[in-house]
BAFI-935340 format. One line per 3 residues: number of its first residue (from 1); for each residue y, x, z of C-alpha. Coordinates in Angstrom, 1 decimal, decimal comma. Layout:
BEGIN
NUM	Y/X/Z | ...
This chain:
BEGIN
1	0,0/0,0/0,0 | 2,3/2,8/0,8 | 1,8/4,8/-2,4
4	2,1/1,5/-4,4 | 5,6/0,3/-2,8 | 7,4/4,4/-3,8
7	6,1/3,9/-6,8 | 8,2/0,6/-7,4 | 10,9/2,7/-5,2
10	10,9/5,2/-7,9 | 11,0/3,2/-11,0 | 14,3/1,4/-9,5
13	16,2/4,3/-9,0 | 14,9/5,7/-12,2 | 16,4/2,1/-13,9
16	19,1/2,7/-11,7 | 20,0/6,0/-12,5 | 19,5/4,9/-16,6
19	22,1/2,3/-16,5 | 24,5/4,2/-14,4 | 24,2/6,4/-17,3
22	24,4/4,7/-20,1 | 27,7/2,4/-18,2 | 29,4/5,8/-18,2
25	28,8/6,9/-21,5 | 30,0/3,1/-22,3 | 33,3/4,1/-20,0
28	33,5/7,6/-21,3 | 33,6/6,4/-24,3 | 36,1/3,1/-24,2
31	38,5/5,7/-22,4 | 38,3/8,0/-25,3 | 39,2/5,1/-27,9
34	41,7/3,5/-25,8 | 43,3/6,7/-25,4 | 43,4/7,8/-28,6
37	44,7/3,9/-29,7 | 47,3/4,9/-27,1 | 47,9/8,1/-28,6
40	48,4/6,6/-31,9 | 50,5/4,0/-30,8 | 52,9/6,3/-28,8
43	52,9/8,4/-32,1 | 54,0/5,6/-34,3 | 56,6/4,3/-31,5
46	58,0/7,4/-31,3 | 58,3/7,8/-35,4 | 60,1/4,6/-35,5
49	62,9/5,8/-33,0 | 62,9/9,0/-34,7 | 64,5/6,5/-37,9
52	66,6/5,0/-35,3 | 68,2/8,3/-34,4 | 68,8/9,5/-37,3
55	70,3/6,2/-38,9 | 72,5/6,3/-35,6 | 73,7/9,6/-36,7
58	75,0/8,1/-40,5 | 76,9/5,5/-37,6 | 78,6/8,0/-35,8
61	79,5/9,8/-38,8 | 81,2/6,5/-40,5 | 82,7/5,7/-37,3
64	84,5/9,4/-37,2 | 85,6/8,8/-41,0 | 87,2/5,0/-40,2
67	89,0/6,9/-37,1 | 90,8/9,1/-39,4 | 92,3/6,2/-41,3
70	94,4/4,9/-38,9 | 97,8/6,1/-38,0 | 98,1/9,5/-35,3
73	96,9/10,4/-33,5 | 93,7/8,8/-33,8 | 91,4/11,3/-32,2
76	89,3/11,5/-35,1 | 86,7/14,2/-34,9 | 87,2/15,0/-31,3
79	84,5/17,3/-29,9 | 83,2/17,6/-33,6 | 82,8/21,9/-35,1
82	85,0/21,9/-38,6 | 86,4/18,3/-39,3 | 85,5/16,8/-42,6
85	87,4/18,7/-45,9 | 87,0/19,9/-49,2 | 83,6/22,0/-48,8
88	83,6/22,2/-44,7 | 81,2/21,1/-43,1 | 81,4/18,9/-39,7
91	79,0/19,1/-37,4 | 77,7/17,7/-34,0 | 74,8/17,4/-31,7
94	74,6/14,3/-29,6 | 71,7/14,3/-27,2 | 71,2/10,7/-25,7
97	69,0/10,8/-22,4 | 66,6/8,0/-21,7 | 66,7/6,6/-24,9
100	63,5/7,5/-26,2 | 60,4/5,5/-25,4 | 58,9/6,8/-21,6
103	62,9/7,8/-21,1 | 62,6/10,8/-23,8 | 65,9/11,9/-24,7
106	67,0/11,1/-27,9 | 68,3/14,3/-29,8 | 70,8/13,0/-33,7
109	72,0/15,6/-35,3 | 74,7/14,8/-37,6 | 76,0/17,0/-40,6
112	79,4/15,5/-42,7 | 80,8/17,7/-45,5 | 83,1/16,5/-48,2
115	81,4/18,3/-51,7 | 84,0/18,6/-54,7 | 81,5/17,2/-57,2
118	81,9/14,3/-54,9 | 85,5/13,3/-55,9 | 85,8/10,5/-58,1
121	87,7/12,0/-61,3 | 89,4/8,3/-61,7 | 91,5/8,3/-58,6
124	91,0/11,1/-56,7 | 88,7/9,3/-53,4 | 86,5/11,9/-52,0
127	83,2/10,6/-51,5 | 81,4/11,8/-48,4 | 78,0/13,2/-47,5
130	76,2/12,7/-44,4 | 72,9/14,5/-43,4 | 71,4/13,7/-40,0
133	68,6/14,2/-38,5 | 66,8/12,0/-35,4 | 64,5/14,1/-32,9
136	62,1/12,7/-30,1 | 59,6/14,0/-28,0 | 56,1/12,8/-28,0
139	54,7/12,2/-24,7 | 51,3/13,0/-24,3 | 49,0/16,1/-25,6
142	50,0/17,8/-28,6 | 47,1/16,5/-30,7 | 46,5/13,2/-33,7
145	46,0/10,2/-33,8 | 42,7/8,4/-35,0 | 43,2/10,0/-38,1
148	44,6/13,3/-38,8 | 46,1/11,9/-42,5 | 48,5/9,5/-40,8
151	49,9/12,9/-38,6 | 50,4/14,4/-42,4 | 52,0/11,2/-43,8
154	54,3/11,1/-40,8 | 54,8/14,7/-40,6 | 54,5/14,5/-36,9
157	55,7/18,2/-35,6 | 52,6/18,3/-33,1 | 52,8/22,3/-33,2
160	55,1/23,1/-36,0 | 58,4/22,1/-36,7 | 59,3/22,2/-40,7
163	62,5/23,0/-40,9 | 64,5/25,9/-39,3 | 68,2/25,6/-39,1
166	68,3/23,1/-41,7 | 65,9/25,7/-44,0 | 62,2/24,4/-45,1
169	60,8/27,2/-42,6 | 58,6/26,5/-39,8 | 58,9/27,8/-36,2
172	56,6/27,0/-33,3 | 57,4/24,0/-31,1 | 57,0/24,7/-27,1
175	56,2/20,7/-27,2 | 55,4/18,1/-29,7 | 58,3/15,9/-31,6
178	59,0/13,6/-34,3 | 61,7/14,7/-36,1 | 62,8/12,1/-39,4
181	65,9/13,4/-42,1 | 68,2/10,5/-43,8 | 71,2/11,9/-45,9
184	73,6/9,0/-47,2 | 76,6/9,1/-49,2 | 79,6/6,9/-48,2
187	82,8/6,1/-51,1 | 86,1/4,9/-49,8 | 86,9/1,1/-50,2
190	89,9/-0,1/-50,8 | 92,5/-2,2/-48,3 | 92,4/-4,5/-51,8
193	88,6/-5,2/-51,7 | 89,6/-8,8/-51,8 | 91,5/-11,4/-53,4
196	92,6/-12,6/-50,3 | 92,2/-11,0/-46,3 | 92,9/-12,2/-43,0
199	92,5/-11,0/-39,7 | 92,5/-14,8/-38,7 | 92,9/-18,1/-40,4
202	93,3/-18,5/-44,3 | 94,8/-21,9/-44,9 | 94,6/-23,1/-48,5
205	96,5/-26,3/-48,1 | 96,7/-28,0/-51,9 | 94,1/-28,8/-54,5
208	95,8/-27,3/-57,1 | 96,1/-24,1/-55,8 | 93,9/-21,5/-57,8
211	92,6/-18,5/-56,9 | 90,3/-16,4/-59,6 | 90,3/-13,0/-61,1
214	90,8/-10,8/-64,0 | 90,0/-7,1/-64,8 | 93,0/-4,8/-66,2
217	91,2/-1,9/-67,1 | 88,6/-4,4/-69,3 | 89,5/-6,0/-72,7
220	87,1/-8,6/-72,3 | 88,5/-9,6/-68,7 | 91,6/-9,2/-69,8
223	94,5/-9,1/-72,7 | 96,4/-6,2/-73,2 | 95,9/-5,7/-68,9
226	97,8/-8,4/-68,5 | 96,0/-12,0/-66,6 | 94,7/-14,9/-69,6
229	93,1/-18,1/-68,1 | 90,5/-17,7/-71,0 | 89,1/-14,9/-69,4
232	89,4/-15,6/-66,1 | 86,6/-14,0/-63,9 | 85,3/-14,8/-60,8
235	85,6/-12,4/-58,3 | 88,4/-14,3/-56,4 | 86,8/-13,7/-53,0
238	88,3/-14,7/-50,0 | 87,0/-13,4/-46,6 | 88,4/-13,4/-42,4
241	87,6/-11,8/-39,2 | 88,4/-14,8/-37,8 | 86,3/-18,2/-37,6
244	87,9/-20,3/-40,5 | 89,3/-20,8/-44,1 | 91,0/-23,8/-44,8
247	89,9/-23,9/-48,3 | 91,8/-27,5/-48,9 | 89,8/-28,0/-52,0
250	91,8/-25,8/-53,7 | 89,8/-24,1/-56,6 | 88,2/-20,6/-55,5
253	86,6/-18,5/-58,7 | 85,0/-16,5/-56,2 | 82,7/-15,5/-52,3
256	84,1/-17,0/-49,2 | 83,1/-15,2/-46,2 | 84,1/-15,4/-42,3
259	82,9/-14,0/-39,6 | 80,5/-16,4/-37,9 | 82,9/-19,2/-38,7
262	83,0/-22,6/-40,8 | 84,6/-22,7/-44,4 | 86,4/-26,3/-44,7
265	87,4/-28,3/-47,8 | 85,0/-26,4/-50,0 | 84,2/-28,6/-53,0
268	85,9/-25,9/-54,9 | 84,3/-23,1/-54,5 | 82,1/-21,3/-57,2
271	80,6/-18,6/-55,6 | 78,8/-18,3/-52,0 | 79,9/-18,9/-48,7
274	79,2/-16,0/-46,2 | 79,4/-16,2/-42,4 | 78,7/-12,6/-41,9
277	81,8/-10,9/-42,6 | 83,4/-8,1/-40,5 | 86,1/-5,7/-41,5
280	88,7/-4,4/-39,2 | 91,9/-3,7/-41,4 | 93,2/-0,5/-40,7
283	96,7/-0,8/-39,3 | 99,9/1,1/-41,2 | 101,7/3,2/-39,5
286	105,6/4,6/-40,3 | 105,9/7,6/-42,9 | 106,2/10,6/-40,9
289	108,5/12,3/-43,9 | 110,0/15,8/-43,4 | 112,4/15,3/-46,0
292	113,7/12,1/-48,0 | 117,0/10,9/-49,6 | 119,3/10,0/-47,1
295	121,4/7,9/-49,6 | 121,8/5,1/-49,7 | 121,2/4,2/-46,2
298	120,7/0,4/-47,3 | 120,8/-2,0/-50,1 | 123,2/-5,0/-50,0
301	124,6/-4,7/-53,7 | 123,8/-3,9/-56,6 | 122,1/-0,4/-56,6
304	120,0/2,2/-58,7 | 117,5/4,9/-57,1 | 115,5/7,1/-59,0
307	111,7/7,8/-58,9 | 110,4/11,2/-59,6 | 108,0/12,9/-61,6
310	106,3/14,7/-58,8 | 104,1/12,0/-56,6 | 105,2/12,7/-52,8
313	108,2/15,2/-53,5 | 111,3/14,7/-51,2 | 113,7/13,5/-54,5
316	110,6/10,4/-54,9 | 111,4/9,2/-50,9 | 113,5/7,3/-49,9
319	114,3/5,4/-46,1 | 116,4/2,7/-45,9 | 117,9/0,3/-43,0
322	117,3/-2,9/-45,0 | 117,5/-4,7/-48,5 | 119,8/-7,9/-48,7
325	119,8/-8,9/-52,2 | 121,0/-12,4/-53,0 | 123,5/-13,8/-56,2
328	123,4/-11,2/-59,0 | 123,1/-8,2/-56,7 | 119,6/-6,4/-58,2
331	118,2/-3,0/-57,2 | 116,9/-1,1/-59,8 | 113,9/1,6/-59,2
334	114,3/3,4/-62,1 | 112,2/6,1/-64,1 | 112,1/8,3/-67,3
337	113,9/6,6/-70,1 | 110,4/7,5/-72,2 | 109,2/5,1/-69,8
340	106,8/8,3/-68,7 | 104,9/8,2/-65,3 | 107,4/8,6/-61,7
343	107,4/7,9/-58,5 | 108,5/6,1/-55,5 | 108,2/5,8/-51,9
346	110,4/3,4/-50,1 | 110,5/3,0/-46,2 | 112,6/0,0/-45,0
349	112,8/-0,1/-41,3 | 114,2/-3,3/-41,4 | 114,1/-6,5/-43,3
352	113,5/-7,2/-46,7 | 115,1/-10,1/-48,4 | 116,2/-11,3/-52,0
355	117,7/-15,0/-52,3 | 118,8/-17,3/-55,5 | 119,2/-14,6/-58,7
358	119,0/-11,2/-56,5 | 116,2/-8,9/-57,6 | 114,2/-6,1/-57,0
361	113,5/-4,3/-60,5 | 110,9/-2,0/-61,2 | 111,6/0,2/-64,8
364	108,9/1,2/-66,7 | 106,4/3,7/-65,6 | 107,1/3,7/-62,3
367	104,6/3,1/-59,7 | 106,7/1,9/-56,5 | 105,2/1,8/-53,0
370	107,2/0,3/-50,6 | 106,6/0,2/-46,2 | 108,5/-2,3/-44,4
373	109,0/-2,6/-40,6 | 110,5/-6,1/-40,6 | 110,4/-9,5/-42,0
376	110,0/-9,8/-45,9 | 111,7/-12,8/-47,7 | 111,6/-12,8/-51,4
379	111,9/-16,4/-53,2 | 112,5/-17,4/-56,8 | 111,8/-14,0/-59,6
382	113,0/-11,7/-56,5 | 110,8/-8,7/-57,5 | 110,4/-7,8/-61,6
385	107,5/-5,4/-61,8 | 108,2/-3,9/-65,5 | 104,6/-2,4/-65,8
388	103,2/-6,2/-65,3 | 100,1/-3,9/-63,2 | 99,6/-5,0/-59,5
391	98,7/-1,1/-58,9 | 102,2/-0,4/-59,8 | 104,0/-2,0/-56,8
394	102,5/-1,7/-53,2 | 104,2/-3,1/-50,2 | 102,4/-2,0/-47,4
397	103,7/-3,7/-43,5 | 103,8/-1,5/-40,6 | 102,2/-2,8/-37,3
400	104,8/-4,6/-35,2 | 104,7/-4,2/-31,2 | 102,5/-6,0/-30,0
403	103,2/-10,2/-29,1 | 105,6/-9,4/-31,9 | 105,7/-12,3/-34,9
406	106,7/-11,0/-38,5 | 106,2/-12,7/-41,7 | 105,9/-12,1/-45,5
409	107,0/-15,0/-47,2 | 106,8/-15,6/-50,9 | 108,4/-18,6/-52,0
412	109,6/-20,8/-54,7 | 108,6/-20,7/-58,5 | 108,4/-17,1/-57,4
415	106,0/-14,6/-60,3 | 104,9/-11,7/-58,9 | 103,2/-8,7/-59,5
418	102,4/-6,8/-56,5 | 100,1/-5,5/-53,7 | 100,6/-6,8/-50,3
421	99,1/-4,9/-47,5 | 100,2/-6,3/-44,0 | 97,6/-7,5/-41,5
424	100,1/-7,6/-38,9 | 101,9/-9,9/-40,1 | 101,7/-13,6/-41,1
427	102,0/-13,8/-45,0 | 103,2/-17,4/-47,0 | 103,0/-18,3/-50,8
430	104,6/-21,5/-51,0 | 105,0/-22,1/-54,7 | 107,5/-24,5/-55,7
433	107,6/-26,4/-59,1 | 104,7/-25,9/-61,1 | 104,7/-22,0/-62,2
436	104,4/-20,1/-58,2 | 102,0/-17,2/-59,8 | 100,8/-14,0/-57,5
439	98,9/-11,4/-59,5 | 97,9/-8,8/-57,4 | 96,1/-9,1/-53,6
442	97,2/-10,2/-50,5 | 96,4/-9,0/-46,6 | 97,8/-10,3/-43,5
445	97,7/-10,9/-40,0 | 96,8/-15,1/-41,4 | 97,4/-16,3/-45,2
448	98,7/-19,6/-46,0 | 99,1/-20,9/-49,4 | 100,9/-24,4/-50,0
451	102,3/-26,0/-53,2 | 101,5/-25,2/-56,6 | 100,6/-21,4/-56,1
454	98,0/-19,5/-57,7 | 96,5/-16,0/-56,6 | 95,5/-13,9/-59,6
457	93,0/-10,9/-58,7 | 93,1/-7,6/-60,5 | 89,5/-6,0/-60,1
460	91,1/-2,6/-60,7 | 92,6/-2,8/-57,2 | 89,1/-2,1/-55,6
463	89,5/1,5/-56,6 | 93,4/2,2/-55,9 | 95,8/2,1/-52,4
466	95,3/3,2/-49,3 | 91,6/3,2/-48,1 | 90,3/0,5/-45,5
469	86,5/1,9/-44,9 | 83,6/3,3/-45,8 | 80,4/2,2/-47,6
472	77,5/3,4/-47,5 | 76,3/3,8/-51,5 | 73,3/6,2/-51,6
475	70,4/6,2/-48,7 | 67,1/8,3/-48,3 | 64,7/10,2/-46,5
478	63,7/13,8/-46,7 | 59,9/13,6/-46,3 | 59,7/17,1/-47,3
C-alpha cells in the first residue's frame, strides 16, 4: 500500500512540474510578444511625433517671417543665429521637455535661409526656404520591432544616426531616436489677396451692388488691362476675421469666407462659402524716412509735385500735414513727359479730403503710393489715376491709437482706380447715381458698401504691395 500511494505521489508532482512548465513557457512567451507589440508600438508613436516636431519647426519658422512684417520693433528673430537674408542662413534649436510620449523631450531644429534662385523675377518677393528637423527619444532597448523592415522604412536611428551636421554621414548614437526631415518653401502673399478684407463685419447693403474680377496682365480677362463686363472673372472673393458678411444679396462673382461665422443674404453668390478663414492683417506703421521733400508742407490749392525715376530716392518722398482739395483746386503727381516709369511716396499725417470738382491727378507712368494717418474723404471723380492700373496708386492707412475711430469713405458717383490698405480703419463705398465703380481692392478695420457701387478686382494685385503673410507652397520629407 505504501509503495502504491508514492507512486501516485510521484506521478502528481511529475504532472505538476509539466504544466508549471509548459504555463511558463506560455508566459515566457506572451511577455515576449506583448513586449515586442509594445516595442513596436512605442516605435511607431514616437515616429509620428518625430512629424510633429518637425512640422512644428516650419510653424515657428513662418511665425518669425510674419513678425518681421509688422512695423519696429517687432522682435523678429529674437534669440535666432543669422536672421533671414539673401543667402544667410537662420538658425535655432528649440528643445521642448515633456513633450515627447513617456515625457521625452522633444528636440526641432529649424534652418531658414532666403536662396537667390528663390526670388521671383516678376516683382522682386523672396521666397523662403525652411528645413527642420523633429528628434525624439525612444524609450526602451535600442532594438526592432516585430519586423526589422519597418525599422528600415522608418529609418529608426536605433544605433546610427544618418546624418551629421546636416551631411548624409552617420555617427554613433549613445541612445536610440527617431529623427524625421520636412523642408518647405513659403512665397509672400499679398495684403491684396482679396477683393474685399475685414477685420470684422463686411456689410453689403443693396442688390445691385457687384463685386467680380478681371485679370490686367491677361488679354482674355481683360481688354487692353483695363476691366470689360464681358470678361468678367470670378475671383471676387470676400473674406473676415470676424463672424459675419452681410452679403444683402448683392451679386458676388467670387469665395466668401469668415471665420467660424454666418454669411447672410447670399442668393448671390457664385462661388463657395467658407467658415474657416483666418488672416491677421499686418498693421502699417509711419515711414521712418531720413530724408524727403520738405515742400510743400500741405495741399490746399492747386499744386504740382514730381515723382522720380529712382524708386525710394529722397527727391520721390514727400510728407505732408494734409490734403484739402475741394472747387477746382487739383493736385497733380506728375512724371516724365515720355510718360516713362517714376515714382512717389506720399505720407500725409493728417486728413485727406477732396470735395465737389477737386482732384487728385495721377500723370502717366507714375506709380503713387500714398500713407495716411487720418480720415480719408474723397467723393465725386476725386482721384484720376492716369495709368487706369489699380497697382499704380496705393493708399496704405496707418494704425490709429487704440479706441481711436478713423474712416475711408468713398462716395458719390465716385470711379476709382486704387488700392486701399487700412485695417484700422472703417472704409465706406456709398455709390451714388448709377456709375459708383471701384477697381482695385479694399482692406479695413469693417467694409460697407451701400447704393449702386461696384468692386472690380484686378488678379494682378495678388502679386504686388506690401506683403501680409506667408504660404506654405512646396512640402516634403527627406527619407534619405
Amino acid at each position: 500500500m505504501l509503495r502504491q500511494d508514492s507512486t501516485k505521489t510521484g506521478s502528481v508532482l511529475v504532472w505538476t512540474v509539466l504544466v508549471i512548465t509548459m504555463l511558463s513557457l506560455i508566459a515566457v512567451e506572451t511577455l515576449r510578444l506583448v513586449t515586442v507589440k509594445y516595442q513596436n508600438a512605442l516605435q511607431t508613436s514616437t515616429w509620428q511625433e518625430a512629424l510633429l516636431a518637425a512640422e512644428s519647426g516650419i510653424d515657428l519658422a513662418i511665425v518669425e517671417l510674419r513678425k518681421s512684417l509688422y512695423p519696429r520693433p517687432n522682435h523678429a528673430w529674437d534669440g535666432w543665429n543669422n536672421p533671414p537674408g539673401n543667402e544667410v542662413t537662420g538658425y535655432e534649436l528649440t528643445t521642448v521637455p515633456n513633450a515627447g510620449l513617456n515625457g521625452t523631450p522633444m528636440t526641432i531644429e529649424t534652418n531658414v535661409d532666403a536662396p537667390t534662385q528663390l526670388i521671383d523675377p516678376t516683382n522682386s518677393w523672396q521666397y523662403y526656404r525652411i528645413r527642420t528637423v523633429g528628434t525624439i527619444p525612444i524609450t526602451g532597448p535600442a532594438r526592432t520591432s516585430d519586423n526589422p523592415q519597418d525599422t528600415k522604412l522608418r529609418r529608426l536611428s536605433l544605433r546610427w544616426e544618418r546624418f551629421t551636421n546636416g551631411i548624409l554621414t552617420p555617427h554613433l548614437l549613445t541612445a536610440p531616436q527617431v529623427s524625421r526631415r520636412v523642408e518647405a518653401v513659403v512665397r509672400p502673399v499679398s495684403a491684396f489677396d482679396q477683393a474685399i478684407m475685414s477685420v470684422g463685419v463686411v456689410d453689403l447693403t443693396n442688390q445691385n451692388i457687384v463685386v467680380d474680377s478681371y485679370d490686367s496682365t491677361d488679354p482674355t480677362k481683360s481688354t487692353n488691362g483695363l476691366y470689360d463686363p464681358a470678361k468678367r472673372q470670378e475671383n471676387g472673393d470676400i473674406a473676415t476675421d470676424g463672424q459675419l458678411i452681410e452679403a444683402g444679396n448683392a451679386q458676388i462673382y467670387g469665395d466668401v469666407a469668415t471665420n467660424a461665422g454666418t454669411v447672410s443674404g447670399a442668393a448671390n453668390i457664385t462661388g463657395v462659402e467658407r467658415t474657416d478663414f483666418y488672416q491677421e492683417p499686418i498693421p502699417v506703421g509711419a515711414p521712418s524716412w531720413s530724408t524727403w521733400n520738405s515742400s510743400p508742407s500741405l495741399v490746399t490749392g492747386t499744386t504740382t509735385i514730381n515723382a522720380d525715376a529712382t524708386k525710394g530716392s529722397a527727391a520721390s518722398r514727400y510728407t505732408l500735414s494734409s490734403i484739402s482739395l475741394s472747387g477746382n483746386k487739383t493736385l497733380t503727381v506728375a512724371g516724365n513727359p515720355n510718360g516713362s516709369q517714376t515714382y512717389i511716396e506720399i505720407y500725409v499725417t493728417g486728413d485727406i479730403s477732396v470735395s465737389g470738382t477737386g482732384q487728385i491727378v495721377v500723370q502717366p507712368g507714375v506709380t503713387a503710393t500714398i500713407y495716411f494717418a487720418g480720415n480719408v474723404d474723397i467723393s465725386g471723380n476725386g482721384v484720376l489715376n492716369s495709368n487706369n492700373q489699380p497697382s499704380d496708386l496705393m493708399l496704405y492707412g496707418i494704425q490709429p491709437p487704440t479706441d481711436t475711430s478713423e474712416h475711408v469713405s468713398i462716395g458719390g458717383n465716385s470711379q476709382i482706380t486704387a488700392s486701399v490698405y487700412a485695417p484700422g480703419h472703417d472704409v465706406t463705398v456709398n455709390g451714388g447715381g448709377t456709375n459708383g465703380h471701384v477697381y482695385g481692392s479694399v482692406v479695413g478695420k469693417t467694409v460697407t458698401m451701400t447704393g449702386v457701387s461696384n468692386l472690380h478686382y484686378d488678379e494682378r494685385l495678388g502679386a504686388t504691395g506690401m506683403v501680409n503673410n506667408y504660404k506654405i507652397v512646396s512640402w516634403f520629407e527627406d527619407n534619405r
